[in-house]
N, C-alpha and C positions, 0 to 999 in steps of 0.2 A: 504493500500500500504506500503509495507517495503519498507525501505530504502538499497541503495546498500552500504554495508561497503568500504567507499572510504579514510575514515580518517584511515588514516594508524596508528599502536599503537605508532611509535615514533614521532610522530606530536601529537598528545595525552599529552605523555607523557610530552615532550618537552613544550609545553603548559600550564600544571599541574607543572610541574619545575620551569618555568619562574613565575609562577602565585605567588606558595610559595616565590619565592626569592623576591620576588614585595612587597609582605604582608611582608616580614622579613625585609627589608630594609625600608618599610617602619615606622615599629616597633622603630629598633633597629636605624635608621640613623633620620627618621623625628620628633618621639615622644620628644628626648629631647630638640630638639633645637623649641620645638611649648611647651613645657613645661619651657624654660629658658625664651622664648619670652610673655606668661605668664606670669610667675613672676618677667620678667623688667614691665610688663605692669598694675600688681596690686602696687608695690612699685609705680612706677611712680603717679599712680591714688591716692593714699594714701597721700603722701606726697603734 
């Protein structure tokens, strides 16, 4: 059984959009501040 093409290309895309800016933000906005919260959290452990 095929499926009926009902997902239109710009819900698709829009989705595929959002997806990347998710992954990117999450990169570029959560990676340092779980990488600075790390490193309070080895000195802390150290000392």
């Amino acid at each position: 059984m095929q499926l009926k093409h009902v997902d239109s290309p710009w819900f698709v895309e829009l989705h595929i959009t959002l997806w990347h800016v998710d992954i990117h933000c999450l990169v570029t906005c959560h990676f340092p501040l779980l990488f600075t919260f790390l490193s309070i959290f080895i000195l802390l452990c150290r000392s």
